[in-house]
C-alpha positions as a printed Julia matrix, in Angstrom:
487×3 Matrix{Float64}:
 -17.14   -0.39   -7.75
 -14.47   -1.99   -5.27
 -11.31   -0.16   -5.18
  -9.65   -3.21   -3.7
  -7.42   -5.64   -5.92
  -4.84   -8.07   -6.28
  -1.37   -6.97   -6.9
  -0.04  -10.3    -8.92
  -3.26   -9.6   -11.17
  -2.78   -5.78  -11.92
  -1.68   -4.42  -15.42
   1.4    -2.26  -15.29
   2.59   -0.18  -17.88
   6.37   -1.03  -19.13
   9.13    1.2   -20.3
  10.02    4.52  -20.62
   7.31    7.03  -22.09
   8.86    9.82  -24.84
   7.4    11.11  -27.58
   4.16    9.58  -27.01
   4.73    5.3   -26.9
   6.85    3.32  -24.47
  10.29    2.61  -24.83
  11.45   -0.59  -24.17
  14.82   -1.21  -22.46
  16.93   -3.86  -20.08
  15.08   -4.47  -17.28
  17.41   -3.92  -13.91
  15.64   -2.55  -11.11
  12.97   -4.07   -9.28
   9.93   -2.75   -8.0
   8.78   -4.19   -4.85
   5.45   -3.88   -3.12
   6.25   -2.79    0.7
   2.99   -3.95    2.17
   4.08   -7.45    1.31
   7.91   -7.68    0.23
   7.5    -9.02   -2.97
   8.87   -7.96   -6.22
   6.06   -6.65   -8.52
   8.34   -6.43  -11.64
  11.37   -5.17  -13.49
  11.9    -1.31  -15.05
  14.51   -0.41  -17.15
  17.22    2.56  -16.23
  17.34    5.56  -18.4
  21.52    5.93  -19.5
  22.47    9.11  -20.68
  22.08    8.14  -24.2
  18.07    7.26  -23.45
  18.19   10.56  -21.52
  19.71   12.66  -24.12
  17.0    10.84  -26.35
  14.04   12.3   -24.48
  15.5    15.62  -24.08
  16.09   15.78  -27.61
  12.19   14.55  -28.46
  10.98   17.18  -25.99
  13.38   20.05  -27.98
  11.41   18.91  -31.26
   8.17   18.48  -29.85
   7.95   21.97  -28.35
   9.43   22.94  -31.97
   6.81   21.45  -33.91
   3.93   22.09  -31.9
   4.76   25.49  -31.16
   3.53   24.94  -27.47
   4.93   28.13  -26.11
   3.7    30.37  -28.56
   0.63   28.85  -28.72
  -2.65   30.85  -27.65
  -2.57   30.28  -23.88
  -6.56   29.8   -23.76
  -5.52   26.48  -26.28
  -3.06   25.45  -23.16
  -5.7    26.18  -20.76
  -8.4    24.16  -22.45
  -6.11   20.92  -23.33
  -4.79   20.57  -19.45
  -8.11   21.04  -18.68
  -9.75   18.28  -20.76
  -6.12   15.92  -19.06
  -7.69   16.8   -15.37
 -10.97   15.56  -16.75
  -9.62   12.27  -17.89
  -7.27   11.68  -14.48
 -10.4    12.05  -12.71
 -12.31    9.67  -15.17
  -9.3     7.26  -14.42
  -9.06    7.52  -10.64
  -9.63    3.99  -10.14
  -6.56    3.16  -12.08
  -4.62    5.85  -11.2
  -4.97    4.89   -7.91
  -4.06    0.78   -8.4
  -1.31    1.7   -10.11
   0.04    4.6    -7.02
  -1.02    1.96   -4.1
   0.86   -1.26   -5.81
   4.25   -0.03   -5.0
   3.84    2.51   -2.82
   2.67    3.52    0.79
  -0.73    5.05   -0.39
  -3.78    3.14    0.55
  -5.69    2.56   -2.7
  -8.81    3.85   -0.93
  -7.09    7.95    0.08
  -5.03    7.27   -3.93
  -8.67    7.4    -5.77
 -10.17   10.01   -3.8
  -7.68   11.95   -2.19
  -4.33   12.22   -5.13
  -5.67   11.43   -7.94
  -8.36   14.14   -6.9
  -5.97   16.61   -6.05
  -3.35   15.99   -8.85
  -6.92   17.01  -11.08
  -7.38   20.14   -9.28
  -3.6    21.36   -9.31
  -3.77   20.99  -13.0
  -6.93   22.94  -13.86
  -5.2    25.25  -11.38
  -2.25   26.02  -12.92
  -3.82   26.11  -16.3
  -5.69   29.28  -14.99
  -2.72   31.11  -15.21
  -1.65   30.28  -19.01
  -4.13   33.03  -20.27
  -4.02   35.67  -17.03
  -0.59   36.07  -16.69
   1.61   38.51  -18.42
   4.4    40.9   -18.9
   3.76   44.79  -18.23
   4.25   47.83  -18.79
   6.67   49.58  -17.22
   7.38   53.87  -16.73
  10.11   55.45  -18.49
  10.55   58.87  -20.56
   7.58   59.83  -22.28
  10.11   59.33  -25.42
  10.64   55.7   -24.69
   8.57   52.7   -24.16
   9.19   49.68  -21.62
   8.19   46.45  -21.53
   8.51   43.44  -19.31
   7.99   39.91  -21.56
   7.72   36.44  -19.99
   8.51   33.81  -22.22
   8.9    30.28  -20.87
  12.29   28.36  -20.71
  12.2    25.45  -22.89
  12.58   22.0   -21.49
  12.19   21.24  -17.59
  13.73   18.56  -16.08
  12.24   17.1   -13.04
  12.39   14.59  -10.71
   9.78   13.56   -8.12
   9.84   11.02   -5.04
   8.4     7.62   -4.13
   5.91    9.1    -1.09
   3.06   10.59   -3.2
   4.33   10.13   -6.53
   0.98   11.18   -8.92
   0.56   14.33   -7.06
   4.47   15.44   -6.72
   4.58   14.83  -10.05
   1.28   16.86  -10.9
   3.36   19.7    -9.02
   6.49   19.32  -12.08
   4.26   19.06  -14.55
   1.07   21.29  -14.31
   3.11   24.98  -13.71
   5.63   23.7   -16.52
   3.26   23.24  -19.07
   0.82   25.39  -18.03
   3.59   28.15  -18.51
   4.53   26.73  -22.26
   7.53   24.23  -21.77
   8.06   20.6   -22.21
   9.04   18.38  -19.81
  11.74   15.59  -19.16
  10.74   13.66  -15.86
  11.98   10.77  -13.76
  10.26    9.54  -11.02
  11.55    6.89   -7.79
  12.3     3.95   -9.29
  10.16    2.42   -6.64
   6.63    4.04   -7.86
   6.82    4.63  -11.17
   4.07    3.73  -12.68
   0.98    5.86  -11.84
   3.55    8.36  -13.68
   3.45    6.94  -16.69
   0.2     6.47  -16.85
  -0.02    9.9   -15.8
   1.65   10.67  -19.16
  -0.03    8.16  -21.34
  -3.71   10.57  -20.45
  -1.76   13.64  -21.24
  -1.39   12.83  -24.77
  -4.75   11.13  -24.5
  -5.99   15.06  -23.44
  -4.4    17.01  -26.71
  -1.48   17.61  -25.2
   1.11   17.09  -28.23
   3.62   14.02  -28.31
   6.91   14.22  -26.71
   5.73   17.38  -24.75
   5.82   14.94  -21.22
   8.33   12.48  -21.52
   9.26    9.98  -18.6
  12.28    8.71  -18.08
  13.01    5.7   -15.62
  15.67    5.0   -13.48
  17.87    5.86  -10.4
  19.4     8.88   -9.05
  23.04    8.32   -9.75
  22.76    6.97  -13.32
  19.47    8.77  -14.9
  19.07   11.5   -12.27
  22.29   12.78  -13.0
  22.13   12.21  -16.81
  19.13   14.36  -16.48
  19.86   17.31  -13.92
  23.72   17.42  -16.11
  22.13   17.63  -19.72
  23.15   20.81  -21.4
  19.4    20.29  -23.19
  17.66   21.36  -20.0
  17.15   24.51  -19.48
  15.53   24.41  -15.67
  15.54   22.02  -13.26
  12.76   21.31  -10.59
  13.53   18.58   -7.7
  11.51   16.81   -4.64
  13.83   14.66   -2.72
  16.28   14.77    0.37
  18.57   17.19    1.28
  21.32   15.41    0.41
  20.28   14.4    -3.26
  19.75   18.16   -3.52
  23.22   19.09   -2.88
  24.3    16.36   -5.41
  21.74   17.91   -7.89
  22.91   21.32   -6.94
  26.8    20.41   -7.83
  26.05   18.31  -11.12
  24.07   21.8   -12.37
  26.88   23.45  -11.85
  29.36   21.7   -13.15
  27.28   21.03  -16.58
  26.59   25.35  -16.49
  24.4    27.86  -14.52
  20.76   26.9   -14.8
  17.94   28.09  -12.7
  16.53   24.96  -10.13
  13.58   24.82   -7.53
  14.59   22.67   -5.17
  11.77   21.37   -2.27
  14.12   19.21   -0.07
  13.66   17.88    3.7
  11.87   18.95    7.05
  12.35   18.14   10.72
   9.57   20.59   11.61
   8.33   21.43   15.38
   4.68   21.48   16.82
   4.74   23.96   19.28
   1.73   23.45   21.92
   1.28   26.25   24.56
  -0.45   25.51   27.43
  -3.4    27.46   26.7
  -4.23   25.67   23.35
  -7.39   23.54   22.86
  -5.43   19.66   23.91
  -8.18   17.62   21.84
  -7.22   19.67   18.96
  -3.97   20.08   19.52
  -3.57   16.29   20.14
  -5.0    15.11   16.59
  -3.53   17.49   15.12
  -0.14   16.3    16.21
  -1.4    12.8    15.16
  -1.94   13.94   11.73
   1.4    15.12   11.67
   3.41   12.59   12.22
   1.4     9.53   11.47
  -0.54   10.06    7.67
   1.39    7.66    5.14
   3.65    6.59    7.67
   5.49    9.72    8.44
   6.91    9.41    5.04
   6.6    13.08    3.82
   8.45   16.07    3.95
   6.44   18.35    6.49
   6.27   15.86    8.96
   5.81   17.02   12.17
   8.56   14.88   13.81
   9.23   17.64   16.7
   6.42   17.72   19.25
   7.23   20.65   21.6
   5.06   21.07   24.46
   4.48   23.31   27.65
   5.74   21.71   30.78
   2.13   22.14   32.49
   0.19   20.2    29.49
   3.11   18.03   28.68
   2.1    14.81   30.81
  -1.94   15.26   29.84
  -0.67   15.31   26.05
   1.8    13.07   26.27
  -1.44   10.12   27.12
  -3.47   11.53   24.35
  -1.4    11.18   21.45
  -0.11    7.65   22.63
  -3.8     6.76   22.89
  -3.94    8.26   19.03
  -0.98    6.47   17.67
  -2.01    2.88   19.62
  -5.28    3.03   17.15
  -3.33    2.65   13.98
  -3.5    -0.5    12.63
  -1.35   -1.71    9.45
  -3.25   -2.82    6.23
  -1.93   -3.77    2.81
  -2.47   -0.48    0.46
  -4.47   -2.86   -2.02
  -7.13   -3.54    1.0
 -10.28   -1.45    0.52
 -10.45    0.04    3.44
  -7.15    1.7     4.6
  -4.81    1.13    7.23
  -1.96    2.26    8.39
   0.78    2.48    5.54
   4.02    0.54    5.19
   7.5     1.55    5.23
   8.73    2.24    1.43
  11.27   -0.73    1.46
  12.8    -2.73    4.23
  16.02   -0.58    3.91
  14.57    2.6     4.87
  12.36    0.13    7.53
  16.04   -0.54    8.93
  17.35    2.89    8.69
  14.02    4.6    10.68
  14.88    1.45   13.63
  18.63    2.25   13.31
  17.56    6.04   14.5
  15.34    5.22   17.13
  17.87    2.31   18.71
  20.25    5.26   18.36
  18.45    7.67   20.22
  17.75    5.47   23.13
  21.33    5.16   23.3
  21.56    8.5    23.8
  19.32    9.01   26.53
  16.02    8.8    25.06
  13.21    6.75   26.32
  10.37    5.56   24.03
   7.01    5.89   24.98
   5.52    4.49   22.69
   6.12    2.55   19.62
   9.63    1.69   19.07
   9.59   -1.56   16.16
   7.94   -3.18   13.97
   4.51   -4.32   13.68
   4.64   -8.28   13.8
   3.47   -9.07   10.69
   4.21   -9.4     6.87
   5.33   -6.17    4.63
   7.53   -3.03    6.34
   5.21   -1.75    8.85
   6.66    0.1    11.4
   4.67    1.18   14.44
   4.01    4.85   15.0
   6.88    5.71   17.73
   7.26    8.73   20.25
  10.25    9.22   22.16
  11.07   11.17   25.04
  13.94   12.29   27.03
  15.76   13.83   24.24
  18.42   16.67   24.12
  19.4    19.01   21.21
  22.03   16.68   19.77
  19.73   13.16   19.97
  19.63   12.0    16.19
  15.97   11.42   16.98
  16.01   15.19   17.06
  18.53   16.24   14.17
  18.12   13.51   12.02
  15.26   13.39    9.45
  13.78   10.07    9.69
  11.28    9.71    7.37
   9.29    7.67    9.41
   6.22    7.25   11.84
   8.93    8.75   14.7
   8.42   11.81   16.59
  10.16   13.6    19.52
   8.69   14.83   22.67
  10.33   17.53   24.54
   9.05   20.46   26.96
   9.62   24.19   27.65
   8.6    26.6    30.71
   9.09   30.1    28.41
   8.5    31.16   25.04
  12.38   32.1    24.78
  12.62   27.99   25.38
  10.04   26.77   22.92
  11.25   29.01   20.12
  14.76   27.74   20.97
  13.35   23.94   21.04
  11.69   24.69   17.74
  14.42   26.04   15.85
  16.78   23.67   13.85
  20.77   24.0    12.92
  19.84   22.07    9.04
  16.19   22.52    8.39
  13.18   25.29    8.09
  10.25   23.69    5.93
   7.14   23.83    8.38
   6.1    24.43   11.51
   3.09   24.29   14.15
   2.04   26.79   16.43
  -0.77   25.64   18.89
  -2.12   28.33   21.41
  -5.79   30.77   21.78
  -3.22   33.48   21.94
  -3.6    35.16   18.46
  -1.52   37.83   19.12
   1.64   35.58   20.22
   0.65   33.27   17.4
   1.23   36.04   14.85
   4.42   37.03   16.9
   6.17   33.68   17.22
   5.49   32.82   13.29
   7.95   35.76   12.67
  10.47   34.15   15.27
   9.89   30.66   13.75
  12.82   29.81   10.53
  10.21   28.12    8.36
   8.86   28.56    4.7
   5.65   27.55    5.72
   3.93   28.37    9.6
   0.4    26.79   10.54
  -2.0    27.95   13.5
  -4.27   25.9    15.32
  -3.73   23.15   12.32
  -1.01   21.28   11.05
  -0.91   20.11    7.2
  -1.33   21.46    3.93
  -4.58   22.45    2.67
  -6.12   22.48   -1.11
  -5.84   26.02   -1.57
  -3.24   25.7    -4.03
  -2.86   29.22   -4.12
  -0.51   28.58   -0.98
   3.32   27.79   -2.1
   5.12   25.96   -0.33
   9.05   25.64   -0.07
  11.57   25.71    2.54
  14.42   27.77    4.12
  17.76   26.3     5.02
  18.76   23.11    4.05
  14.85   22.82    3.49
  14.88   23.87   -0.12
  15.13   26.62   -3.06
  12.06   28.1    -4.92
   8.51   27.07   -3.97
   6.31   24.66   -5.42
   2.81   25.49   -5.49
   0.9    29.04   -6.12
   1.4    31.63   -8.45
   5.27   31.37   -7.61
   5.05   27.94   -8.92
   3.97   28.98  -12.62
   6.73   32.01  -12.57
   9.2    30.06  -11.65
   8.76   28.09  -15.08
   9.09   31.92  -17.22
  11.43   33.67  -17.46
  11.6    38.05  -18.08
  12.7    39.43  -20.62
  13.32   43.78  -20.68
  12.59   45.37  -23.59
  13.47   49.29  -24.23
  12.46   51.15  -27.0
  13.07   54.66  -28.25
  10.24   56.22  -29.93
């Protein structure tokens, strides 16, 4: 079966999704496709009355169904049978992530939609094998740890790999007994909902996922601010995260896991194996246009190597070549909107201001939809905005070092400490300079994420609260209880 398919012809699901049907609204933000500019349709935006609506159906749903006092082999089996019917839907799953988005339709079906399946059964391993304990007191007294969950989450994912950021809300949360409030970009919102229509398709009881659409001043902070929600979980910029951070606290103290933005450094010694080294720093920069979070948009290399590297990866980013994300075999991936198309240029022009020098790369590719070539610039200081800025964007930075003092002071940034690369034979410095390096998350001789989901993943800095991902994930959706008694 052909994955490929025409956007104007494509079914999309309309309206917000709580308590189990759509809700119907004004319809005042468009969704555009960025592989060709046009505008796909019209989604309504969740006001805080619609929000306090879906908080309030996710209050009574969790109520009625008794969800987190359940038997957590029941929660186990009914996320189960959902991962069985995302992967049964991949195909549409996947149409509905590539139409609005910058996933190709082909790495949608068998690279998210896969993965948003196996970080579900996951997490659901963990409903019926985690627990409180038992703690030592007097032999006169008995004490207890208890882990309850919190209620209703609130989350809100992004527009650069929307099914499987929001598999990361919504598989701990419900795996851990709670109900869940979520609003994802208004720019890709629809594999979400769909996401939700198979959840209730699975067992999982009406009005335990609820999805609420709409933008980050109007429903994002109807949602983060509702006194209903008990804990708040967040993908997005820095910057929204501060907003997110203030609105929870005015509205009251509530726990949040906040996994916000990178500018991490690849650090390549000169002893390190170039080939790999070299797609490796490809893969870092250039995978859905250098449009998520661990991007590695600081290339840091040893003076010796630096000129030998340098030709590789331009020869790697000058094989790219754009496709439309509806196209069955997959391309290069556009720019989310022209906006952000403008802002990523605006950098770059910036930094040559500045001093730097592209080497490659540098605008647009000459053609329809926001495609912007993959970009590497060189000639940059500490204070370029190539360098402090996160761009968001195919757009990495090229500088150089003699010592290790120099390359850990190259890869260490004033704002952000998500990820980093280390590239060298050298174990033993390898294992030294990931202590040195300010970063939630270090890799060796790779760069990327893996599927081991057992590996969280969360920043330091400016780069985030919490951690997504691993057991953490699931305990950060319980909460403890103590529990003293005299005997």
């Amino acid at each position: 079966m052909t994955l490929a398919f025409d956007p104007s012809r494509l079914t999309l699901p309309s309206g917000h999704y709580i308590g189990g049907r759509y809700v119907e609204g004004p319809e005042e933000i468009a969704v555009v496709a960025p592989s060709n500019g046009l505008t796909l349709a019209a989604i309504p935006r969740a006001d805080a009355a619609m929000v306090d609506r879906a908080v309030a159906t996710a209050r009574a749903a969790l109520d009625s169904s008794g969800w987190g006092g359940t038997a957590p082999r029941d929660r186990l089996r009914a996320l189960h049978r959902w991962a069985d019917l995302i992967e049964a839907e991949a195909g549409t799953l996947a149409r509905l992530e590539a139409v609005c988005s910058p996933r190709p339709v082909a790495q949608a079906a068998a690279g998210d939609v896969m993965v948003t399946a196996e970080q579900i059964r996951f997490f659901a391993e963990f409903a019926d094998k985690e627990s409180g304990d038992l703690v030592p007191t007097s032999d006169r007294q008995l004490g207890l740890i208890s882990s309850e969950p919190y209620g209703v989450v609130g989350a809100i994912t992004p527009w650069n790999f929307p099914i499987s950021m929001a598999g990361w809300k919504l598989a701990p949360a419900l795996a851990a007994g709670n109900a869940v409030v979520l609003k994802p970009s208004e720019m890709t919102p629809y594999s979400t909902l769909y996401l939700a229509e198979l959840a209730v398709k699975a067992g999982i009881p009406e009005g335990l996922v609820n999805i609420v659409l709409g933008d980050g001043p109007v429903t994002g902070t109807a949602l983060t601010g509702h006194p209903g929600i008990d804990k708040v979980s967040f993908t997005g910029s820095t910057r929204a995260g501060g907003q997110i951070m203030e609105n929870i606290a005015r509205a009251g103290i509530r726990p949040m896991t906040l996994e916000l933005g990178g500018k991490s450094p690849m650090v390549v010694f000169a002893d390190a194996d170039l080939e790999l080294a070299a797609d490796c720093l490809d893969r870092g920069i250039t995978p859905n246009a250098g449009q998520f979070c661990v991007a590695g948009s600081r290339i840091v290399v040893a003076r010796d190597i630096a000129e030998e590297l340098a030709a590789m990866l331009i020869e790697r980013f000058a094989r790219h070549v754009p496709a439309a994300t509806w196209e069955e075999v997959p391309g290069f991936s556009p720019i989310i909107s022209e906006p952000q198309l403008g802002r990523i240029d605006g950098i770059v022009g910036a930094a040559v201001a500045q001093g730097g020098e592209i080497l490659c790369g540098g605008d647009r590719f000459d053609r329809e939809g926001s495609f912007y070539r993959p970009t590497l610039i060189g000639g940059v200081d500490a204070a370029n905005p190539a360098v402090t800025e996160e761009i968001f964007g195919p757009v990495a930075t090229f500088q150089t070092f003699e010592t290790e003092d120099e390359a850990m002071a190259l890869a260490s940034h004033p704002t952000y400490g998500l990820c980093a690369g280390l590239f060298t034979r050298d174990l033993n410095r390898a294992l030294r300079l990931s202590r040195r390096i300010e970063a939630g998350t270090v890799w060796i001789n790779r760069y990327g994420r893996s599927h081991d989901h057992i590996l969280p993943t969360g920043g330091w800095k400016a780069s985030g609260l919490g951690k997504d991902l691993g057991r953490e994930a699931y305990l950060a959706n319980r909460r403890t209880k103590s529990v003293l008694v005299d005997l």
